[in-house]
C-alpha positions in Angstrom: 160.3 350.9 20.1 162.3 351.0 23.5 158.9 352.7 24.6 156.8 350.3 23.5 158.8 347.1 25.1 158.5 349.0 28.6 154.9 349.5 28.3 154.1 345.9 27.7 156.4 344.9 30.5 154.3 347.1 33.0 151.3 346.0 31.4 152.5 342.3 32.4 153.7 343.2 36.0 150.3 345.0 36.6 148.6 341.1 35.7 150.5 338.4 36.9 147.7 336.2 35.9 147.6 337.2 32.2 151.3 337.1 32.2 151.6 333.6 33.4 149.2 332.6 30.8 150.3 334.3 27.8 153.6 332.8 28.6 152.8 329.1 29.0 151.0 329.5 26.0 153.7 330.8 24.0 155.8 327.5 25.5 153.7 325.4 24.8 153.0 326.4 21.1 156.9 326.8 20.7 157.5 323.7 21.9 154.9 321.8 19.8 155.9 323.5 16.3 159.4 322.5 17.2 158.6 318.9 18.3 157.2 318.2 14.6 159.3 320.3 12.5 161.9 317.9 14.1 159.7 314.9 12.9 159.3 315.8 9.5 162.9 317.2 9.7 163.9 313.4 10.1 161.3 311.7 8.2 161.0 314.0 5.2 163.7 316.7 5.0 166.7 315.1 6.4 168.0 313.1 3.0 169.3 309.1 4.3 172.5 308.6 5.3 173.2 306.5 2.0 174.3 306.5 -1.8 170.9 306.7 -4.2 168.7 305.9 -1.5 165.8 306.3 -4.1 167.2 303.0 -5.4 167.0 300.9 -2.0 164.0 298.8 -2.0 163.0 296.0 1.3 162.2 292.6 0.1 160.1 290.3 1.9 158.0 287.5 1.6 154.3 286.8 2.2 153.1 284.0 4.5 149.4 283.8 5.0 148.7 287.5 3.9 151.5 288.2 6.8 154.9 290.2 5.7 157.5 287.8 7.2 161.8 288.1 6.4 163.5 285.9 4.1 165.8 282.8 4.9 169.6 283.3 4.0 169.0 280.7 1.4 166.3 283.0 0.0 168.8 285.7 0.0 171.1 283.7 -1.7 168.3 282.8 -4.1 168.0 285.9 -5.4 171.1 286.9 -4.9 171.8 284.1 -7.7 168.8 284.3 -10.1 167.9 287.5 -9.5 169.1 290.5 -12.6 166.9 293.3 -11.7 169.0 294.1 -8.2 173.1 295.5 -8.7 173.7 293.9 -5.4 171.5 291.8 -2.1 172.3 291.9 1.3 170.4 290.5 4.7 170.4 291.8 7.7 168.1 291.0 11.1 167.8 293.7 13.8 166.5 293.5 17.2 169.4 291.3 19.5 171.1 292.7 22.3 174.6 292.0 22.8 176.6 291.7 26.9 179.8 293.9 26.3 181.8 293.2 28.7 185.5 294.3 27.4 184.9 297.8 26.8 184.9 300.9 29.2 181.9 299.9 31.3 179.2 296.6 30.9 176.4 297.5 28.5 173.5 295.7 26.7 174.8 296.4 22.8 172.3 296.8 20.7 173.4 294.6 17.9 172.2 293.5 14.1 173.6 290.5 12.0 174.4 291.5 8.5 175.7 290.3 4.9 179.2 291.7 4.3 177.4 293.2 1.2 175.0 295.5 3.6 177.0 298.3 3.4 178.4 298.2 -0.2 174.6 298.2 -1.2 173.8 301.3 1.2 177.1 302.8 -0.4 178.8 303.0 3.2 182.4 302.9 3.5 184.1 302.4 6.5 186.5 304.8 8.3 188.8 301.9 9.6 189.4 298.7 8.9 187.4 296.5 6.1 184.5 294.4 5.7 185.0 290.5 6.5 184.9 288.3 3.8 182.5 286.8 1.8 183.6 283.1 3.0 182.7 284.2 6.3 179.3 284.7 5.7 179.1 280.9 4.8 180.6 279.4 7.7 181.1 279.7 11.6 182.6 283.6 11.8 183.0 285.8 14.7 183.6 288.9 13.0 182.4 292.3 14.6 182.0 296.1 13.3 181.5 298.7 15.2 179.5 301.9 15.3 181.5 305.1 15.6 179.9 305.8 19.0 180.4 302.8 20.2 184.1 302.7 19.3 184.5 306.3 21.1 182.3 306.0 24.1 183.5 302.6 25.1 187.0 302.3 23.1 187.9 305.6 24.0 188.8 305.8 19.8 191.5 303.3 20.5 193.3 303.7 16.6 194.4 300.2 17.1 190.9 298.9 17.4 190.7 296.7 14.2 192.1 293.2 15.0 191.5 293.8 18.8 188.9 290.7 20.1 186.2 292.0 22.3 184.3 290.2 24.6 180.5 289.4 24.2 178.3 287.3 26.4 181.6 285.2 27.3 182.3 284.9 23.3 185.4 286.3 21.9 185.2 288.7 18.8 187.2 289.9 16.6 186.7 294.0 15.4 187.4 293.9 11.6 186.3 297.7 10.8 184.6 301.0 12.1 181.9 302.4 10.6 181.7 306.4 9.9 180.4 308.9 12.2 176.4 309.9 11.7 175.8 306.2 9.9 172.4 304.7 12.3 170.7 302.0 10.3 169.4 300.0 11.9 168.5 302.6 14.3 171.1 302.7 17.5 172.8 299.7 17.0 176.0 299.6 18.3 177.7 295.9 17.3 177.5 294.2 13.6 177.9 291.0 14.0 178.8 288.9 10.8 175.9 286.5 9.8 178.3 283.3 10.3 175.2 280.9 9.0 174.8 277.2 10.3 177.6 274.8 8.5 174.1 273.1 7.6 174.1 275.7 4.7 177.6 275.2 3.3 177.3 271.8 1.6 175.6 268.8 0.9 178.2 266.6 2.2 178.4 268.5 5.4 174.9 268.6 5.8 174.4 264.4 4.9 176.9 264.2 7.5 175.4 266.3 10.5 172.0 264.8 10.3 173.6 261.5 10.1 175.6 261.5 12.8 172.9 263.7 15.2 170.4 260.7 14.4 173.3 258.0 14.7 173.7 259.0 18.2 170.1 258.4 19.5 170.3 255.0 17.3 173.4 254.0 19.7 172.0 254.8 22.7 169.1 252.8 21.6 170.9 249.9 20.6 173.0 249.7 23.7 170.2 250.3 25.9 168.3 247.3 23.9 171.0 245.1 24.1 171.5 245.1 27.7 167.6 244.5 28.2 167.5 241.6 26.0 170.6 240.6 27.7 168.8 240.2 30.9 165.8 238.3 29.1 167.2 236.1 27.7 169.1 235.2 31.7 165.1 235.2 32.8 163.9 233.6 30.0 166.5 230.3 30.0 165.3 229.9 33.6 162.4 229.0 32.2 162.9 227.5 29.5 164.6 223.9 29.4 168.4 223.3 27.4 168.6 227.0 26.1 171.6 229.2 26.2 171.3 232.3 28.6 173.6 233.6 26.3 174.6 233.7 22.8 177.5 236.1 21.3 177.1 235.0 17.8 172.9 235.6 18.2 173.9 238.9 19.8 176.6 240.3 17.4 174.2 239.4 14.4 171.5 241.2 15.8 173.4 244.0 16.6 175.1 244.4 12.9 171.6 243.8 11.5 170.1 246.8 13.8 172.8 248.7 12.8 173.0 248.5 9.3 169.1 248.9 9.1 169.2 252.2 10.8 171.9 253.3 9.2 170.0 252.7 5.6 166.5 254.1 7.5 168.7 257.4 8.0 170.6 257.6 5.0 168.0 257.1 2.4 165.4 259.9 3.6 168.4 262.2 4.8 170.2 262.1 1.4 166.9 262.8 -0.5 165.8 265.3 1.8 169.1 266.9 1.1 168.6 266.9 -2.6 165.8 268.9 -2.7 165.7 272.8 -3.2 164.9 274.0 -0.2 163.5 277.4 -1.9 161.1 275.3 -3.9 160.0 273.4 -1.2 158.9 276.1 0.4 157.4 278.3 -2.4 155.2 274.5 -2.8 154.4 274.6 0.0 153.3 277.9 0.7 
């Protein structure tokens, strides 16, 4: 055999050419085989990175023949009414995140999730815990992190959990780690706890936002109106002979009657707005 291996490396020297091509060949089909035996390694082979994932289904809605996500009311929807599914969890990829407390500044890829994401990928953490499920209703700034993320820029600080980071000037709070290989969605780094609109939470708390963000332009229209008419009716008793420039009774009765009548024209469409399903609406509608 030794024979044979010298015998093709002469036969090489003697053609440069030849060998040059034979072995950019060889590269090249090398290099292509292992380019998609590591696609389909990753796409076929490679089982997910979570518990029965034969049993993981994506649910979406359809919006003029166009797949589009679901609201976190939908979610909750289904989450409610729903018997065919052992647990429901949102999430929405694609935000970047400015971490700025960490080893160096980076652009984080980041995704919001439902603290129920990971118990329905059958994930468990390797520190901390999931937030809870109040926070999902409310105003939270809860955080988890990938496992790379908490080594490369934490330097696997073991006192990471409870430690507030700093994102785009915000302050958050780590609650867990996730385990080492886990990548869904693909490369993110931060998971940020959906923290939904108070709007959601309740009907009084809704009534009460869209009152008071209307009641605001209606004082600022009121007091602007006011002091107009207040300067009419200065003009206006200039011309006009034995009338008062100005009347406080005339004024404060026009004022509570302006008042009170914007005050109904809010209430009465807000609070009937507000008792409507808002999943209904929109199935109507649609």
């Amino acid at each position: 055999m030794w024979r044979e291996i010298v015998h093709a490396a002469r036969s090489l020297l003697a053609r440069p050419s030849f060998a040059l091509a034979a072995i950019v060949t060889i590269a090249l089909g090398a290099g292509a085989n292992v380019a998609v035996f590591s696609y389909i390694h990753a796409l076929l082979l490679r089982p997910l990175p979570f518990r029965d994932p034969a049993a993981i289904v994506f649910v979406h809605t359809l919006i003029r023949g166009q797949k589009q996500g679901l609201a976190y009311r939908e979610v909750q929807d289904i989450r409610e009414r729903g018997h065919s599914f052992s647990g429901v969890a949102a999430y929405s990829d694609g935000a970047h995140y400015n971490l700025t407390s960490g080893k160096i500044p980076e652009d984080v890829p980041g995704t919001m999730v439902t603290r129920d994401l990971f118990a329905v990928l059958g994930v468990t953490l390797s520190r901390g815990e999931v937030w809870s499920e109040s926070s999902d209703q409310g105003r939270s700034f809860d955080v988890l992190l990938s496992h790379k993320l908490w080594v490369t820029q934490f330097d696997s600080d073991p006192k990471i959990v409870g430690r507030q980071i700093t994102m785009v000037d915000v302050p958050y709070t780590v609650r867990g780690v996730l385990p080492p290989g886990f990548d869904f969605p693909d490369r993110t780094g931060i998971f940020r706890c959906w923290g939904t609109s108070p709007l959601a939470t309740s009907h009084t708390s809704r009534l009460r936002a869209v009152s008071l963000g209307c009641l605001r332009f209606v004082g600022v229209g009121l007091a602007a109106g006011l002091v107009l008419s207040w300067w009419l009716s200065g003009f206006i008793s200039q011309l006009i002979f034995d009338t008062a420039a100005h009347d406080p009774a005339v004024f404060a009765g026009a004022a509570l009657f302006l008042s009170v009548t914007a005050v109904v024209a809010i209430l009465a469409p807000a609070g009937r707005a507000l008792r409507l399903d808002p999943i209904s609406a929109l199935r109507n509608t649609l």
